[in-house]
C-alpha positions as CSV (number, residue, x, y, z in Angstrom):
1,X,5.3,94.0,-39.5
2,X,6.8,97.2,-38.2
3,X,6.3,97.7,-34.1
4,X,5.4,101.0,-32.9
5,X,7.9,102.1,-30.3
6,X,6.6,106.0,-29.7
7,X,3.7,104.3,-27.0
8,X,6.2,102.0,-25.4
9,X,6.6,102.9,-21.2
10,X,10.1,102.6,-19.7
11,X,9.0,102.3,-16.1
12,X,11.6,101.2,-13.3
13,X,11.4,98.0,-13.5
14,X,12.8,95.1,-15.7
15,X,13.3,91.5,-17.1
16,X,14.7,89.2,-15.0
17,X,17.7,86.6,-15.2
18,X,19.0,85.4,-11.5
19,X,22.5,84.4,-13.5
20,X,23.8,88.4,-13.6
21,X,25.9,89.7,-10.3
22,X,24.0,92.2,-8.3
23,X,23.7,95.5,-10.1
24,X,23.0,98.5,-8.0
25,X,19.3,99.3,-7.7
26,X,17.2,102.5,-10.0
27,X,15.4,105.3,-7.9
28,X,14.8,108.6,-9.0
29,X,15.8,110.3,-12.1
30,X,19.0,112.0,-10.4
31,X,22.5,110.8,-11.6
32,X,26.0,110.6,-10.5
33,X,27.2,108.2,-7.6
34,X,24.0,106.8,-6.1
35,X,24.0,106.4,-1.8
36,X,23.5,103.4,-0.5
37,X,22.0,102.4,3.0
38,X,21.6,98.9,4.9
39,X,18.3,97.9,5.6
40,X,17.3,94.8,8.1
41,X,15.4,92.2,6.3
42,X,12.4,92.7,8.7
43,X,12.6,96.1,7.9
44,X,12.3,95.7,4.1
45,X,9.9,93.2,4.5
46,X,7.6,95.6,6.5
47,X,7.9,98.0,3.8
48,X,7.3,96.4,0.7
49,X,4.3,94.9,2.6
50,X,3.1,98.7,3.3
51,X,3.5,99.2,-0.1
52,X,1.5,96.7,-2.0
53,X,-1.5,97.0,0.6
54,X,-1.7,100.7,-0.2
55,X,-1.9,99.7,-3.8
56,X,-4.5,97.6,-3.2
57,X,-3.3,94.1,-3.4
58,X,-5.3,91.6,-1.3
59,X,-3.4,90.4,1.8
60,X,-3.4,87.2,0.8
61,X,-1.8,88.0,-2.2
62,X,1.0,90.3,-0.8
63,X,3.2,87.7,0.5
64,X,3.6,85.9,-3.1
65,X,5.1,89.5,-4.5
66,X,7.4,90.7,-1.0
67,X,9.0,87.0,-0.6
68,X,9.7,87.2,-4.3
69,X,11.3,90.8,-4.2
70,X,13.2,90.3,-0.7
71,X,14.6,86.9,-2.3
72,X,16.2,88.9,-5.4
73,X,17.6,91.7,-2.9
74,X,19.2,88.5,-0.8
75,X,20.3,86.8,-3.8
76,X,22.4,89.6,-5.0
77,X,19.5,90.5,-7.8
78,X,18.9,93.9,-6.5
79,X,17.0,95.1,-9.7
80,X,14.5,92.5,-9.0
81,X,14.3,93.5,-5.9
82,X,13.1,97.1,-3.8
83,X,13.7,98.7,-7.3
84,X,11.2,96.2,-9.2
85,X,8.3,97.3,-6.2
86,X,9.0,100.7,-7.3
87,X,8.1,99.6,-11.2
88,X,4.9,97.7,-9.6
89,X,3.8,101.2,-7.9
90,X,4.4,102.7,-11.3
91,X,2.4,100.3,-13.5
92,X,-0.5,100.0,-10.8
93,X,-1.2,103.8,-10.6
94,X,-0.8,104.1,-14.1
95,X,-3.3,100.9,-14.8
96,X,-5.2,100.3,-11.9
97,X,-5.6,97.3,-10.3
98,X,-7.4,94.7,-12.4
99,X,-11.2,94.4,-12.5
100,X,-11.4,90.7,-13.2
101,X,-10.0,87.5,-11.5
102,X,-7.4,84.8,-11.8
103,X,-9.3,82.0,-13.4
104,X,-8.6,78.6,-14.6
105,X,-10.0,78.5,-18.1
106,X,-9.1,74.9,-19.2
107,X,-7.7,71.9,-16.9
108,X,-7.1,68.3,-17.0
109,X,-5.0,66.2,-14.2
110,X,-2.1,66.5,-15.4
111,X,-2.8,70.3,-16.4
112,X,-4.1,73.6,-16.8
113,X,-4.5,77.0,-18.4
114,X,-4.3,80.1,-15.9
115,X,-6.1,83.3,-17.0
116,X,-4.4,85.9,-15.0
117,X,-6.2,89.0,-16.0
118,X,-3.9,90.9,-15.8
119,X,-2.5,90.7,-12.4
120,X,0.5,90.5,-11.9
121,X,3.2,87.8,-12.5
122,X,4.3,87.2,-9.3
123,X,0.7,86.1,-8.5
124,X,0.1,84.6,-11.1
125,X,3.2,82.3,-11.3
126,X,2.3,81.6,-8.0
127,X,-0.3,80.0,-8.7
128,X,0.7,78.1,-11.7
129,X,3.6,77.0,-9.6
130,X,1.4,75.6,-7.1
131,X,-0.5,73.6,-9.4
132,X,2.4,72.6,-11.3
133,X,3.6,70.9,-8.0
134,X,0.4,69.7,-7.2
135,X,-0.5,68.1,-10.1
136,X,3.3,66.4,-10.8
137,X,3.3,65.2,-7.5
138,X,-0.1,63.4,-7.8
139,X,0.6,62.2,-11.6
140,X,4.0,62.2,-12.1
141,X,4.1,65.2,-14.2
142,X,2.4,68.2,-15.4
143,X,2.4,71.2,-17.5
144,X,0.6,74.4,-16.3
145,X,0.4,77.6,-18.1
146,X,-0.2,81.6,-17.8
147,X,-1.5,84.3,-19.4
148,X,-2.3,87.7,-19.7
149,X,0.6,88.7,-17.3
150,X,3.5,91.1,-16.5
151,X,6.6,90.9,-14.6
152,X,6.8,87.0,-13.9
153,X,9.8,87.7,-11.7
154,X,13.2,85.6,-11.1
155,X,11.8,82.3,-12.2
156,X,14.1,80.5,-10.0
157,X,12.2,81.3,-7.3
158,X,9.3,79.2,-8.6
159,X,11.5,76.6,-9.3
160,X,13.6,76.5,-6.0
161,X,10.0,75.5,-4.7
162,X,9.4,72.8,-7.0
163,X,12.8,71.1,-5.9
164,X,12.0,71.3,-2.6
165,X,9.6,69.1,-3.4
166,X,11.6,66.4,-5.2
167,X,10.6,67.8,-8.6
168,X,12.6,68.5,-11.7
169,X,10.8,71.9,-13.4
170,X,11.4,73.8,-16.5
171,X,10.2,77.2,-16.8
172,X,9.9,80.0,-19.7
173,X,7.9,83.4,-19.4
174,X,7.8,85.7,-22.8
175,X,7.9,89.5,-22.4
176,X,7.6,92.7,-24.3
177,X,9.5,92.7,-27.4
178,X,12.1,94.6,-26.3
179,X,14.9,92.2,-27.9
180,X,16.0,91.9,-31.6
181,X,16.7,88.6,-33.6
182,X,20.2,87.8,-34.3
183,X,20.7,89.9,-37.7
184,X,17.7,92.6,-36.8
185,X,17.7,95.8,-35.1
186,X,14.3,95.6,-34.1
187,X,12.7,94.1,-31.2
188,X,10.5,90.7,-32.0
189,X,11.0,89.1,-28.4
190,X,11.1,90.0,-25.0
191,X,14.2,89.6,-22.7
192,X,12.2,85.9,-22.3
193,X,14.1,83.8,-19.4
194,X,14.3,80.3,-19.0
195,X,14.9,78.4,-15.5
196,X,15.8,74.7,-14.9
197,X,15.7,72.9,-11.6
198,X,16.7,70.1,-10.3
199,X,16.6,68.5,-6.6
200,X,19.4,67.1,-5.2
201,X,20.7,65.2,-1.9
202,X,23.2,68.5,-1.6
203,X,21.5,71.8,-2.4
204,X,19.2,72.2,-5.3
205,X,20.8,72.9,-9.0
206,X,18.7,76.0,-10.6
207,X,20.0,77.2,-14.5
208,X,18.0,80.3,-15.2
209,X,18.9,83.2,-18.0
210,X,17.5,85.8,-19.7
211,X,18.3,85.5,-23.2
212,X,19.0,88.9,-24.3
213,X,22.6,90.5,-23.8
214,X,21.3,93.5,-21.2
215,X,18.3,93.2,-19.2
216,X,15.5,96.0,-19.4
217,X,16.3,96.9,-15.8
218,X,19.7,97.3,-16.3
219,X,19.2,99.8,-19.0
220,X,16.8,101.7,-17.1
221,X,19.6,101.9,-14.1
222,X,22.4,103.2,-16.6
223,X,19.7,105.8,-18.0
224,X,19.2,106.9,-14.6
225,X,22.4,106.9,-13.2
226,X,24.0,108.7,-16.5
227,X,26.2,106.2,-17.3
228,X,26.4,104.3,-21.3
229,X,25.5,100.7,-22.0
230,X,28.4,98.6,-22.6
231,X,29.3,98.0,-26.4
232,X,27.4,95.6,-28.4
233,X,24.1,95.6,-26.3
234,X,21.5,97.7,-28.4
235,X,20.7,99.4,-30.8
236,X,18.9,102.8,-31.0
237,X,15.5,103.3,-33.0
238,X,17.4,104.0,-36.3
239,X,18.9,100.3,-36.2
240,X,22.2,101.5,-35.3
241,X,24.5,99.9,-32.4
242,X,24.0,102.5,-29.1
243,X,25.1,103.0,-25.7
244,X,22.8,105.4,-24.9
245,X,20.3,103.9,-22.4
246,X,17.1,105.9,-24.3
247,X,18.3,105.2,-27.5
248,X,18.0,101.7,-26.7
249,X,14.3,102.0,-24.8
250,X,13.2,103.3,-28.3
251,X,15.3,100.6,-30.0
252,X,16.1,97.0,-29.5
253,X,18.3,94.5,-26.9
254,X,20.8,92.4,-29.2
255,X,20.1,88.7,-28.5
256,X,22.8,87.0,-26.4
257,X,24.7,84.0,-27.8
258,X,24.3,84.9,-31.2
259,X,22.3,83.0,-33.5
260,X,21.9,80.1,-30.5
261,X,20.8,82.9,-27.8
262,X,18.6,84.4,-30.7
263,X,17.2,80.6,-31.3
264,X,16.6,80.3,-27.6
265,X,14.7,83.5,-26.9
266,X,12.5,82.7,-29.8
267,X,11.4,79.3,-28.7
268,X,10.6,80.9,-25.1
269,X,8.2,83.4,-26.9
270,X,6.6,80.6,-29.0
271,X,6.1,79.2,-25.0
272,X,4.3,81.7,-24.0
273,X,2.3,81.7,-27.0
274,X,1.2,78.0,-26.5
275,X,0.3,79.3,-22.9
276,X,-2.2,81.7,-24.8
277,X,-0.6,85.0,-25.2
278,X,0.0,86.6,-28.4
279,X,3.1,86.7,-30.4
280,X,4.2,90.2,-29.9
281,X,3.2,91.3,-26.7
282,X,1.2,94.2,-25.3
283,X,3.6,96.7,-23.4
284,X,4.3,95.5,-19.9
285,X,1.1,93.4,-20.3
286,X,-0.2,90.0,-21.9
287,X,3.0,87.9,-21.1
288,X,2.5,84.1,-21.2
289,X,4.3,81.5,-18.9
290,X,4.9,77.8,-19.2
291,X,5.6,76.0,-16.0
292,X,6.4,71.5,-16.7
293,X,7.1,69.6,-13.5
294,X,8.3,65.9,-13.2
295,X,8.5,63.4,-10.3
296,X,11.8,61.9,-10.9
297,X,10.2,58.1,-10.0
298,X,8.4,58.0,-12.9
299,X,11.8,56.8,-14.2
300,X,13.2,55.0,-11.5
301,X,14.2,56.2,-7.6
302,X,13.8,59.6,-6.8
303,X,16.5,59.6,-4.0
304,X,19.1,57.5,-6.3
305,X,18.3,60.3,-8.9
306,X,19.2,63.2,-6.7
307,X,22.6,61.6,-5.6
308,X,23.4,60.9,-9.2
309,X,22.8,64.5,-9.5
310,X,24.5,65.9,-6.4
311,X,27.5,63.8,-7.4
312,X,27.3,64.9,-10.9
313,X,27.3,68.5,-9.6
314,X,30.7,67.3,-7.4
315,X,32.1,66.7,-10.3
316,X,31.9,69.6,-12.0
317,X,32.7,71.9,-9.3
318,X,36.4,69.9,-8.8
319,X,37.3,70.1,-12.8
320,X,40.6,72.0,-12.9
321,X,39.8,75.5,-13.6
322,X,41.2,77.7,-15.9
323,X,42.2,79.9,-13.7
324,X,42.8,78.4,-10.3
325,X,42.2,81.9,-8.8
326,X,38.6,81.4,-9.7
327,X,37.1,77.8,-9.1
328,X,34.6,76.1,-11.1
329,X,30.6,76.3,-9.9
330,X,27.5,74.9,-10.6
331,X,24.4,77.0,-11.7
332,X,23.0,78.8,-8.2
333,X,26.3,78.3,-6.3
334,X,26.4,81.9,-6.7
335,X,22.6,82.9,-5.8
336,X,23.1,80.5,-2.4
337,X,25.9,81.8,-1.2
338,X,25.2,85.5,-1.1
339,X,21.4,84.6,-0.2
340,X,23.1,82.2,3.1
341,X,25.6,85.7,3.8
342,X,22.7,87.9,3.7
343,X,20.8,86.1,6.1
344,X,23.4,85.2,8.4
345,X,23.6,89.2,8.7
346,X,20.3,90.0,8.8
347,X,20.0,92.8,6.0
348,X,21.5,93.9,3.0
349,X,22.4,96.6,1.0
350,X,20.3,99.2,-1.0
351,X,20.1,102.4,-3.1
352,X,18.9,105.0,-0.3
353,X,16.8,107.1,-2.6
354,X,14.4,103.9,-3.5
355,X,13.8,103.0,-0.3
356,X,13.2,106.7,0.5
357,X,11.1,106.4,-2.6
358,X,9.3,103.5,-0.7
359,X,8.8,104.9,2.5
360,X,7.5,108.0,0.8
361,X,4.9,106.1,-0.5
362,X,3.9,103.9,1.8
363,X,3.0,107.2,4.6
């Protein structure tokens, strides 16, 4: 079945995968060398709180997207960060906000179905997150999922939470199909991460990918700073490899790992279609998420588990490295570290013409 691409928005925003170093954030259509500023966390909190009240997001609700965003900027995921709020300003005055509320449509005690009517993802995971934990922690496990969503976020964030609570999570949101199958040139499924967590007695251990080769925001920055996609990443609308940013908007992501990476993505759309949502996704819209938590006593000690698995992690990090210049790390070494430097110094970096973009909006 042949996808229309014609209708497809690019707005400034993207897929997620907390396992890519921070790339420089997207603003305006100018290109060249983007400026960067520094920006106090309070201060970009404020902001992004500005922001999503004047689009009309209940208060209540406005916390669940600016901890999410200011957690990517600290964790080096700058895409997902003051550049993803201006994608949400985008899609809302392009859509409106929704008409309808979040509702449970089916639920049992160990789980439920979320209908998030179109709101977006980082409200709607929210909320599936909490009753993940909820539920696991009162039954041992559970499995909670989303629908009719867009722009789940970093799922690491949902599942830092969950080990926090002594909880092991896995977590899968499907997209846009904006990503090919290994041997196509056309996209079937969306940049669709995955996230594992696991609690520990050290820090927490958090694996979460996207599995295509390039995520959508990362395209949208090289379009808008002028510069090419590396080789190998997409393909353009006539099923021929690119490195031209809107070649590959009207064409296809490759799938990364191969036929493995392909195999992966795949089985995180057929995820979100248990959750509800369709198979080939609405653009920007309809995305389904699947969120299954388990309390590690339901086979044995919790705290004997997490010092198996902090010692495990110990392990790993002392193997001899291939390079002794570069030492071996665990999943989310990487994500604490910068996130622990950035708050130690109270801001971080940003591109200047989104958060001019941001002020500008907010009055």
């Amino acid at each position: 079945m042949p996808i229309s691409r014609r209708s497809r928005p690019t707005p400034n925003g993207a897929s997620r995968s907390c396992s890519r170093a921070r790339a420089a954030a997207a603003g305006g259509g100018d290109s060249g060398k983007r400026a960067a500023m520094r920006i106090a966390i309070d201060e970009a909190h404020a902001l992004l709180t500005q922001v999503m009240a004047k689009l009309g997001f209940e208060a209540g609700d406005i916390p669940a997207i600016v901890d999410h965003l200011i957690d990517c900027e600290l964790r080096g995921v700058s895409y997902g960060g003051l550049a993803r709020a201006v994608s949400i300003t985008e899609r809302i005055e392009r859509t409106g906000q929704p008409s309808r509320p979040i509702a449970i449509t089916h639920e049992t005690p160990v789980s439920a179905r979320i209908d998030g009517a179109d709101h977006v993802g980082y409200i709607v995971g929210q909320r599936a997150t909490d009753m993940a934990i909820g539920k696991a922690e009162a039954m041992g496990l559970s499995a909670v999922g989303a629908v009719d969503t867009w722009y789940t976020g970093m799922l690491s964030y949902f599942a830092e939470q969950a080990a926090a609570r002594d909880l092991v999570t896995m977590i899968a949101s499907n997209a846009t199909p904006w990503v090919a199958p290994y041997g196509a040139a056309e996209g079937r499924f969306g940049t669709n991460p995955i996230c594992f967590g696991f609690p520990s007695a050290d820090r927490p251990i958090v694996w979460d990918i996207g599995t295509s080769t390039i995520m959508h925001a990362e395209v949208l920055l090289a379009r808008r700073t002028g510069r090419p996609l590396p080789e190998g990443r997409a393909f353009g609308p006539d099923g021929r490899p690119t490195t031209d940013p809107d070649a590959a908007l009207a064409g296809a992501f490759a799938a990364w790992g191969g036929h493995k990476g392909s195999g992966l993505g795949l089985v995180v759309q057929m995820l979100g279609v248990l959750a509800g949502s369709e198979g080939i996704t609405p653009d920007l819209a309809g995305f389904g998420m699947v969120i299954v938590a388990i309390r590690p006593d339901i086979f044995g000690d919790t705290e004997g588990f997490k010092q198996r698995i902090a010692d495990y992690a110990e392990a790993v990090r002392t193997a001899r490295p291939a390079d002794p210049a570069h030492p071996v790390r665990m999943p989310f070494d990487r994500s604490w570290a910068v996130r622990e430097a950035a708050r130690a110094s109270g801001g971080f970096e940003a591109d200047e013409a989104i958060v001019e973009r941001l002020r500008a909006f907010a009055g």
